[in-house]
N, C-alpha and C positions, 0 to 999 in steps of 0.2 A: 458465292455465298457459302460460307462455312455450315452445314448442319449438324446442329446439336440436339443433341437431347441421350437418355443414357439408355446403357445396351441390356436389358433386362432378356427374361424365360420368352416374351414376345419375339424378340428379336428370330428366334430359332424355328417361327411360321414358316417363314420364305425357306427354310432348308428343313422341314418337315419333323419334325422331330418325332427319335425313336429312341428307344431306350437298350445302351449298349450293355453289352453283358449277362444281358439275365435271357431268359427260359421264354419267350412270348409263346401265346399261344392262341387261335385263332379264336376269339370268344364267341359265344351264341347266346342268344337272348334271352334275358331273364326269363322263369317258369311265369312270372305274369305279366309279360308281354302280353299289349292288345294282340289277340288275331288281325291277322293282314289278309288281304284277297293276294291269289301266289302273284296277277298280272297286276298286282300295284306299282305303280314306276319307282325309281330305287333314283336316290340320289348317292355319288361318290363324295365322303365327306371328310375333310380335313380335322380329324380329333386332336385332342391335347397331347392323345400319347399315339401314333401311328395312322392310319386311316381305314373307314370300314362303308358301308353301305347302309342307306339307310330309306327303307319307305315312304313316300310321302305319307303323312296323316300318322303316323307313329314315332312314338319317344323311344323305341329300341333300333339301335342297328341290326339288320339281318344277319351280320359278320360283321368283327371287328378285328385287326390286328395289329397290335401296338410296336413292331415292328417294319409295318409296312410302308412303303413311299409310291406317291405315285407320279405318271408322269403331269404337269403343269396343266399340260388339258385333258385329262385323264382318260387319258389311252390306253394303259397300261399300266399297272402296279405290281412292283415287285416285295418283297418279303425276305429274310433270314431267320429259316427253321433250324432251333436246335434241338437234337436229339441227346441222350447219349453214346450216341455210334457219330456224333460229331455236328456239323453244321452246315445248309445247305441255300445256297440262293435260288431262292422259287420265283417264277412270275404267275399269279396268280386271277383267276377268274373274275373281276369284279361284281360279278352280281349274286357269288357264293362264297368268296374268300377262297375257295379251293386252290391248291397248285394244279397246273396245267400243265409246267415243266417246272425241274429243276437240276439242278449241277451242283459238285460240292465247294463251297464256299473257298475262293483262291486264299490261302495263308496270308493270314498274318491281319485278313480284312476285319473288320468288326463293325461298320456300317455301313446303308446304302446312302451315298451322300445327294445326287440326281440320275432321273430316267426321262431320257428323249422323249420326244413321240414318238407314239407305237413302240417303245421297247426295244429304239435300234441299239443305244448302248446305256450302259450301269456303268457310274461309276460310283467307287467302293471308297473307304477310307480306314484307316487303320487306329481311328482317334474317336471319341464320343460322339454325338449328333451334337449333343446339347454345348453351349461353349458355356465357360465359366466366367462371367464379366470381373476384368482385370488378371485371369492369369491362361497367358495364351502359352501354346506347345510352341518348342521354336522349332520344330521340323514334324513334317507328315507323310505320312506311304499313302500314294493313290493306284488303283487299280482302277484299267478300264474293263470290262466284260461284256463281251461281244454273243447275246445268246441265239445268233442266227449261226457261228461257229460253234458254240457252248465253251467260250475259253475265252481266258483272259488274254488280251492282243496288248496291253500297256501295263508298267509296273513304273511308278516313277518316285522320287525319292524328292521333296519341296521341302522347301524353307518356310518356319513360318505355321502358323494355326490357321490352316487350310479348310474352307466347308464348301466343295464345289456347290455349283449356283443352276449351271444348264449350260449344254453343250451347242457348240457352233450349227450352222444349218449342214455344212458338210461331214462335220465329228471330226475336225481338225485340231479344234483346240476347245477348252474347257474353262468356261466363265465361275469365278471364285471366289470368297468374299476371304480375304488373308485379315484375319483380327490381330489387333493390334495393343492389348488393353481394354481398356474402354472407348476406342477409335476401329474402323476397318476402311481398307479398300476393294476396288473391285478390280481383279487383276484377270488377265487371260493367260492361260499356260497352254504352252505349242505342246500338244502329245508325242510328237514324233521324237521330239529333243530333249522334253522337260523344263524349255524357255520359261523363264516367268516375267511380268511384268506388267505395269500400271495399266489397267486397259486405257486409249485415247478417247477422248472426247471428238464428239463431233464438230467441234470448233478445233482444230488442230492447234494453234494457238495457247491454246487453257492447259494448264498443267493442271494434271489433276491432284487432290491433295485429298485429306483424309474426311472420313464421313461419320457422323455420329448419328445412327438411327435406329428405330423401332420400324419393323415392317408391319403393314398392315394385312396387304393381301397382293402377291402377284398374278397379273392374267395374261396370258398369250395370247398376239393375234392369230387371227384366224387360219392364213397363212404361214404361222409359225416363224416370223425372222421377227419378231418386237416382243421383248419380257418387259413387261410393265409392274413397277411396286411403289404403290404408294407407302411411303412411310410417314411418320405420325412422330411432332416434338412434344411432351408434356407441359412442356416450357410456354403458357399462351404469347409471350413476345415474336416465339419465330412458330410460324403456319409450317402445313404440311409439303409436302413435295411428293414429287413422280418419281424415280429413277428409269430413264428408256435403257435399255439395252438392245443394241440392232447384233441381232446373231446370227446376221448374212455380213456383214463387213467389218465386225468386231469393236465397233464403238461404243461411245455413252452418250448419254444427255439426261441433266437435271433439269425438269420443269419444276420452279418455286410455285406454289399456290401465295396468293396472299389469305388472309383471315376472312372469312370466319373457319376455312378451312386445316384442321387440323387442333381449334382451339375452343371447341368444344367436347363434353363428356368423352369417356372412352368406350367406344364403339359404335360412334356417331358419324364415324367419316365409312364411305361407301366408295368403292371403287371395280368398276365393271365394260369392258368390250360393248361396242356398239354393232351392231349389222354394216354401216358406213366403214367400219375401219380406224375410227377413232376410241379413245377413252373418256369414259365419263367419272369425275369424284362427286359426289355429293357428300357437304356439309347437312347433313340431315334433320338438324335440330334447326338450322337456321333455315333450310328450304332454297340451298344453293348448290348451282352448278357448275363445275370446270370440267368443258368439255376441251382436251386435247388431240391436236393433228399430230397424233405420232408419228404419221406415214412419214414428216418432213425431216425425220432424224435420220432418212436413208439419203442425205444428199448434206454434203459436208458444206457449214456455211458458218459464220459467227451471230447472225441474226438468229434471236430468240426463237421456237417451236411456237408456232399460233396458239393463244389459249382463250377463250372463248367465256366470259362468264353470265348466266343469267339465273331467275328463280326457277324454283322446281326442286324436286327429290326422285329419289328412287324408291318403287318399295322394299319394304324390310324383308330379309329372307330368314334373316333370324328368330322370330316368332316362332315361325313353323319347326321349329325344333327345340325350343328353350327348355326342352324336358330331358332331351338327349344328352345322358353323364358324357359329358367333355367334348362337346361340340365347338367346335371351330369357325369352319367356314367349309362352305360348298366347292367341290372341285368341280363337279359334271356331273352331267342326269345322264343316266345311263337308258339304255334301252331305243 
């Protein structure tokens, strides 16, 4: 099945966006910020422009940086401090925004495009965060950055409007989304070589072909080898869908939702990690659930991924923040 629907500012969630070029700077909360107690738990939160920390029971971030990306289960959040003495890649504090270390920004980079867990590697890109629907770069510089060495270990020169996506379990190769227009694929590129190409479906069989989506939110298993993202068509004739990414064996698999999921209001579909090991979407206007066995996309087969439907929801996590200028979605409770 072909997914359609068009590549908007949404799109640019799943790769975090950050704003290339200018001056960020770590914000702090407005002078009439409610008081907070200092042991209030802090949520990691996914903003409009960067990510920052945020209280529970308050509409202020603690720290915000519109530069910052963090890692998927937020382990780790790195930053690009510029100065006038130049610019530098920090990995940063998440419960102060602070740099804890930093190193000067390898040449020529101008975004952090993904960070592993725990901050084993950064990769960089040399191109905006935000893509421009219909006019893609036809080549991109990636860097990878290694901050247990503090040095860049990979430089590679790709074809193509490249927004790396998250990197392999071993950091062999680097999951991608190569835009295409108003189309993208999800390609894997071998670091060692600079390889690029279509990543395989876990049906070996299926050629893969191009994707047209709106992400909603992606979550990692718990163990770390499954990137799950639900994406979302505008279009009510075609439902939502999952895209699995297995980042222990380097394949894919598309779970279709049928309706009502995806074909309700926008911000009505939920998608969340279960303690089993499965995912959950909720249709939440309608009081429905697709629960998915991701686990079965680690074993190559042409038969469908189990998908599970019954009533229910999830609660809203958005509430608790609808006061927070340019709130997102939640990365991780910290603490």
């Amino acid at each position: 099945m072909t997914r359609r629907t068009i590549i908007g500012a949404a799109a640019a969630l799943l790769l975090l966006a950050t704003g290339c070029g200018s001056n960020p700077e770590v914000l702090a909360p407005p002078e009439t910020s409610r008081p907070v107690a200092p042991d209030t738990p802090l949520v990691l939160a996914q903003l409009d422009r960067g990510v920052g920390a945020v209280p529970v029971g308050s509409d202020d971030p603690r720290w915000a940086d519109p530069s910052a990306v963090a890692a998927l289960d937020g382990s780790a959040v790195f930053s690009i401090r510029r100065s006038a003495g130049g610019a530098d890649l920090a990995r940063l504090d998440p419960d102060t925004g602070d740099a804890i270390s930093s190193w000067p920004l390898p040449s020529g980079m101008a975004t952090i495009g993904a960070v592993s867990p725990g901050g084993r590697w950064v990769a960089l890109t040399d191109g905006p965060q935000a893509y421009t629907p219909g006019a893609p770069r036809s080549a991109t510089q990636l860097a990878v950055f290694d901050p247990r060495a503090g040095a860049e270990t990979r430089r590679l020169d790709l074809r193509g409007d490249i927004r790396p996506e998250a990197f392999s379990v071993d950091g062999t190769s680097l999951f991608a989304l190569d835009y295409r227009g108003d189309s993208y694929r999800v390609q894997t590129i071998y670091l060692e070589t600079g390889e690029q190409y279509d990543t395989t479906s876990r049906d070996k069989t299926v050629e893969r072909d191009d994707m047209y989506g709106t992400s909603v939110r992606a979550v990692l298993s718990a163990d770390k080898t499954l990137l799950s993202t639900l994406y979302r068509n505008p279009d009510p004739g075609e439902p939502a869908f999952v895209h699995i990414l297995d980042l222990r064996h380097g394949c894919a698999y598309c779970a279709d939702l049928t309706p009502p999921f995806g074909t309700g209001p926008e911000g009505s579909d939920r998608i969340e990690m279960t303690p089993a090991g499965t995912v959950v979407v909720a249709a939440t206007q309608a009081d429905r659930i697709a629960e998915i066995h991701i686990e079965e996309v680690h074993e190559p087969s042409d038969k469908p991924v189990t998908v599970e439907y019954r009533d229910g929801t999830l609660p809203p996590t958005q509430p608790a923040f609808d006061g927070t200028t340019g709130f997102a979605q939640v990365i991780a409770t910290l603490g």
